[in-house]
C-alpha positions in Angstrom: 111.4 167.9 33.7 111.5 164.7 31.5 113.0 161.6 31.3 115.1 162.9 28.1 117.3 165.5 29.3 118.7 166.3 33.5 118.3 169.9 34.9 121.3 171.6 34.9 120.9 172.3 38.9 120.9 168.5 39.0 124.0 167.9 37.1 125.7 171.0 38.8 124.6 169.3 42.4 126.3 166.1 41.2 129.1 167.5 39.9 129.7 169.5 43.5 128.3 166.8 46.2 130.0 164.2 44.9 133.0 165.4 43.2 132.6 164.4 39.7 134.4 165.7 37.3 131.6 164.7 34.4 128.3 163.1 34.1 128.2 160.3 31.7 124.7 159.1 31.7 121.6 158.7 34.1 118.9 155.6 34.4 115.4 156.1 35.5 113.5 153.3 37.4 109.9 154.1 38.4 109.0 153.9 42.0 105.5 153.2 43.8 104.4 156.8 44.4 102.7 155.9 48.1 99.2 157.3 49.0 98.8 160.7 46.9 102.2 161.3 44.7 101.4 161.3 41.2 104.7 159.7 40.1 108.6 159.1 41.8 111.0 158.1 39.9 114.6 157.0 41.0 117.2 158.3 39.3 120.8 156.6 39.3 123.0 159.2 37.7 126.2 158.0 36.1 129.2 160.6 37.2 132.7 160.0 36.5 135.0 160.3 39.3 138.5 160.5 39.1 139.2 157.2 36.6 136.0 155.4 37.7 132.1 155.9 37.0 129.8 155.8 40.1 126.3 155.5 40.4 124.9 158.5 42.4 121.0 157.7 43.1 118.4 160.6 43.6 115.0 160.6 43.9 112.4 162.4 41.5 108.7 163.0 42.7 106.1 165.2 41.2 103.4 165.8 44.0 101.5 169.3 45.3 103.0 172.4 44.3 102.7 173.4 48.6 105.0 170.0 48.3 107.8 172.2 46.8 107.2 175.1 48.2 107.1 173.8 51.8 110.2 171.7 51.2 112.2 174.8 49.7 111.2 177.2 52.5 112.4 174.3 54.7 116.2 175.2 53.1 116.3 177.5 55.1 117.2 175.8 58.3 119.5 173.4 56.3 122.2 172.0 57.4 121.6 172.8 61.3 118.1 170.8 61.1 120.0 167.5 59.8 116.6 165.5 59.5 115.0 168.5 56.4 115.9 166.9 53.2 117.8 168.6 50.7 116.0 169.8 47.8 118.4 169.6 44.9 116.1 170.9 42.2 112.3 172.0 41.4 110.2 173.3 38.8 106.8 172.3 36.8 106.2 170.2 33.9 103.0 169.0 31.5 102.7 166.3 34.7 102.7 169.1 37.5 105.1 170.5 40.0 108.6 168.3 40.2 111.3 168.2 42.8 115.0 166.0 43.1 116.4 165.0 46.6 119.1 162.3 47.4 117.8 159.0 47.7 118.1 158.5 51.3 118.9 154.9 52.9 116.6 154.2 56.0 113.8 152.1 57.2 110.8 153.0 59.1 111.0 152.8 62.7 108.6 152.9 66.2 107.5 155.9 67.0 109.1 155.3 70.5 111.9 154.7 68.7 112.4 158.3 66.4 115.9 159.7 67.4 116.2 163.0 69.0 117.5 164.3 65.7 114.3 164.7 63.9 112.6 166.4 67.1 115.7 169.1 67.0 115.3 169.2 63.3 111.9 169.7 63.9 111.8 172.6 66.2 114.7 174.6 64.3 112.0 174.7 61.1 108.8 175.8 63.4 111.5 178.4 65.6 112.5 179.7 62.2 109.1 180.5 61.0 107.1 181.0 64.0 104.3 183.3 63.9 105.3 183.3 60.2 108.5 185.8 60.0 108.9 186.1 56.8 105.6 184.8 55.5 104.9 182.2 53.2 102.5 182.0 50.7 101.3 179.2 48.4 100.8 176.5 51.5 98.0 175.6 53.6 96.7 177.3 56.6 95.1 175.9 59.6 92.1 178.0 60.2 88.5 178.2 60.4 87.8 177.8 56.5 90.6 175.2 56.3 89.0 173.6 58.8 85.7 173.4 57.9 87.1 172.2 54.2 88.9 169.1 55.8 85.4 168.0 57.7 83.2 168.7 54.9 85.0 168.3 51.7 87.8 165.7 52.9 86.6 163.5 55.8 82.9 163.4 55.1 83.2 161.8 51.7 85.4 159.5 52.7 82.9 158.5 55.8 80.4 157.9 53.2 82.0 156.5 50.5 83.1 153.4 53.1 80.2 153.1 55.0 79.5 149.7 54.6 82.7 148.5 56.1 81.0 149.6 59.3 78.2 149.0 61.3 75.7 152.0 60.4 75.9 153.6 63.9 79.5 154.1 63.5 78.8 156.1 60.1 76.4 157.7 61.6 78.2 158.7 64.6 81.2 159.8 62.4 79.2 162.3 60.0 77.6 163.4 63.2 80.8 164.5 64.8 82.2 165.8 61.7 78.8 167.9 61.2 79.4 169.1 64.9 83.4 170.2 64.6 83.1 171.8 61.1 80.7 174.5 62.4 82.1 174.3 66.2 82.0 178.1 67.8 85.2 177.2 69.5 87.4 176.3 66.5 87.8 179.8 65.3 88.4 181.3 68.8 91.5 178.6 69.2 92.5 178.6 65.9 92.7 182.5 66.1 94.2 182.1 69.5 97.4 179.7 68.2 100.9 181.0 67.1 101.5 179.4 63.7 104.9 178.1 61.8 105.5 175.9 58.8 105.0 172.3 59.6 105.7 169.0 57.7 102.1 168.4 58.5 102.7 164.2 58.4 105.3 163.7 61.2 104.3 159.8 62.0 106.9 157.0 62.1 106.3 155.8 58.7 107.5 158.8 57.0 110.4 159.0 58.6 113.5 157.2 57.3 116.1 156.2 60.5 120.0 155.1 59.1 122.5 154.6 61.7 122.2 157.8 63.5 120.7 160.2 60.8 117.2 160.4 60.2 115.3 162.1 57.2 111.6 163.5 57.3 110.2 162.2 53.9 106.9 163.0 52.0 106.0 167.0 52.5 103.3 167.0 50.3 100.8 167.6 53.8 103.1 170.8 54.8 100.7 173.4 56.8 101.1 176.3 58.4 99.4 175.9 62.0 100.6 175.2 65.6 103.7 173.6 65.7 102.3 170.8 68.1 100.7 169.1 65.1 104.3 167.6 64.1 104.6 166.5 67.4 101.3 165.0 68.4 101.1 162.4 67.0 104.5 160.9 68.1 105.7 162.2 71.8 103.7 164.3 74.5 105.5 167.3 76.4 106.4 165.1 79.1 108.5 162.7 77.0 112.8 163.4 76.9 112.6 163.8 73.2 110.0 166.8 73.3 112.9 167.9 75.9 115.1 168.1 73.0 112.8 169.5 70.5 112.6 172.3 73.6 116.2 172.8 73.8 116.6 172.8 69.8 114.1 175.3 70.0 115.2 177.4 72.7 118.5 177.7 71.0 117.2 178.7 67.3 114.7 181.2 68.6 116.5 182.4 71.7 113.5 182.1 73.8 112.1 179.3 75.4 108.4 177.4 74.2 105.6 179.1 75.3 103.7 177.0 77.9 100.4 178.3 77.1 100.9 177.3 73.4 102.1 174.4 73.6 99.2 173.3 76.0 96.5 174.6 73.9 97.9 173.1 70.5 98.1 169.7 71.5 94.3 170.1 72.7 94.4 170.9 68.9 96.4 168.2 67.8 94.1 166.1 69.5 91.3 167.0 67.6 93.0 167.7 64.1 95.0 164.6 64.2 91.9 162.1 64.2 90.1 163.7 62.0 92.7 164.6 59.5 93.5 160.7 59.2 89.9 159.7 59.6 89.4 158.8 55.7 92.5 156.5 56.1 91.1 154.8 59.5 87.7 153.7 57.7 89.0 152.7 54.6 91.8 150.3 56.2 91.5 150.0 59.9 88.8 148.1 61.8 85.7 149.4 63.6 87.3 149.5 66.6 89.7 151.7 65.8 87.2 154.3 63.9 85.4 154.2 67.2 88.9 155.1 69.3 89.5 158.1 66.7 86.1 159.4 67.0 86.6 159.3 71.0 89.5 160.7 70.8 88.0 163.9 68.4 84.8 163.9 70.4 86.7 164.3 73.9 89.2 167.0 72.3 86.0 168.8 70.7 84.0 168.8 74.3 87.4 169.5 76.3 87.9 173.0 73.5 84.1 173.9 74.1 84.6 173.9 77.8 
C-alpha cells in the first residue's frame, strides 16, 4: 500500500459505509505509532455525497503480520461483538504487513470504568474460537517454548539493559525469578492443562477507546492464542458484575456455560504471565517500587502453580 494510490477494498468500503456516490481525493497525515507500530497514518478520504464532499477519516497502520491476522480472524464475530474493530482492508508492502480500520472517536478510560460492552465483545471472540475450532495459524501460542522465549529473549534483556535505574538487588532478584519461571516444571503441565482461544493479548484500559456508549479494543498487534483469562486479568476478577457479563455473553455464543476449573486455573496464569509480560515496560518507566510489586506478584503466582 502507498501513499500514491487507495486499495480498491478501501474505496469500495467508502463508497458502501458511507454512501458515496464517488471518491474525489484522500489526505494522509502521519500519526505517532505508540510503543511498537512501525508507522499509522490517518487517512481523511474525500467522498462525494449526494451534492456535497465529506471527509471520511480511517486509520492506516503497518504493524505484525499476527497483527492482521488476529484482527481478520476477529471478523468473524463482527457485528455481535460491537467492541472488534472492523478491518476494512490488509495486505503487505516494501514497509511490512498493512491494515485500514475507521478512525474511531474515544478516550481512554479507568479500568473500573470499561463498559460491559467490551467484556461481551470479548467473550463472543474467545467462545468462537475456544479450544481453537477452526484453527489458526500464523499467531502466537502460549506454551512452554513461548514461554520460555518471553523470559529469556524478551524480559531478561530488558532487566539488563535498565539495570541501573534500580538498586542492584532488584536486578538481581528480577533475572533470578525470570531464570526460575522460564525453566519452571509446572509451566508446561498448566500450560498443557489450559483450553486456548484467540485473545487481543493487551486488554488494559489504555487500549481501549470508550465514546458515549461504544467502546473499540484498539492495538492487536500482541493477539495470542492462550487461556482466555489473560484478556481479562488484568482489568476485572471473576467476582466483579462485568466478568458476569462477559459470562452471560459467553454462555450465549457457545451455548454452554464457562468452565469453573478454567477459569480458576487461567487467572493463576494470568497472574503470572501478566507481570512478566509487562516487566520490560515496568523497569524502563515505573519506579522500584513498582518492579518489586510485579516481581511479588510473579513470584507468589509461580510458588502458588508449583504447589
Amino acid at each position: 500500500m502507498t501513499t500514491t494510490a487507495l486499495p480498491v477494498a478501501v474505496i469500495d468500503w467508502v463508497l458502501d459505509a458511507a454512501g458515496a456516490d464517488s471518491v474525489v481525493g484522500w489526505r494522509i497525515e502521519r500519526l505517532s505509532g505508540g510503543a511498537v507500530a512501525a508507522r499509522v497514518e490517518r487517512l481523511e478520504v474525500q467522498a462525494r455525497i449526494g451534492g456535497s464532499v465529506e471527509s471520511v477519516p480511517l486509520v492506516r497502520k503497518w504493524g505484525f503480520a499476527h497483527e492482521v491476522a488476529g484482527l481478520r480472524a476477529a471478523q468473524a464475530v463482527r457485528p455481535d461483538a460491537r467492541s472488534v474493530p472492523e478491518l476494512i482492508a490488509h495486505g503487505r508492502d516494501q514497509s511490512g504487513p498493512w491494515m485500514v480500520t475507521p478512525l474511531y472517536e474515544g478516550v481512554s478510560v479507568e479500568a473500573a470504568a470499561l463498559p460491559a460492552v467490551v467484556f461481551e465483545s470479548l467473550a463472543r471472540l474467545h467462545a468462537r474460537y475456544w479450544r481453537m475450532d477452526p484453527p489458526l495459524g500464523g499467531i502466537p501460542v502460549v506454551d512452554a517454548a513461548w514461554w520460555g522465549d518471553l523470559c529469556r529473549s524478551w524480559a531478561t534483556p530488558a532487566v539488563q539493559r535498565h539495570a541501573s535505574h534500580h538498586p542492584p538487588e532488584t536486578s538481581r532478584r528480577a533475572l533470578d525469578l525470570l531464570d526460575r519461571a522460564a525453566g519452571d516444571p509446572a509451566i508446561s503441565r498448566v500450560l498443557g492443562h489450559l483450553g486456548v482461544t484467540l485473545l487481543h493479548g493487551d486488554v488494559h484500559a489504555g487500549n481501549v477507546l470508550v465514546h458515549d456508549e461504544s467502546a473499540h479494543l484498539i492495538d492487536w498487534g500482541s493477539a495470542r492464542i492462550g487461556t482466555p483469562m489473560l484478556d481479562l486479568a488484568n482489568v476485572i476478577t471473576p467476582q466483579s458484575w462485568r466478568f458476569a457479563r462477559y459470562a452471560r455473553a459467553w454462555r450465549e455464543a457457545a451455548g454452554a456455560g464457562l468452565n469453573a476449573e478454567q477459569v480458576e486455573l487461567g487467572y493463576q496464569w494470568a497472574r503470572l504471565q501478566i507481570p512478566i509480560q509487562y516487566l520490560p515496560w515496568t523497569v524502563e518507566h515505573r519506579s522500584t517500587a513498582d518492579v518489586e510489586a510485579a516481581l511479588d506478584q510473579a513470584e507468589t503466582a509461580l510458588d502458588h502453580l508449583d504447589a
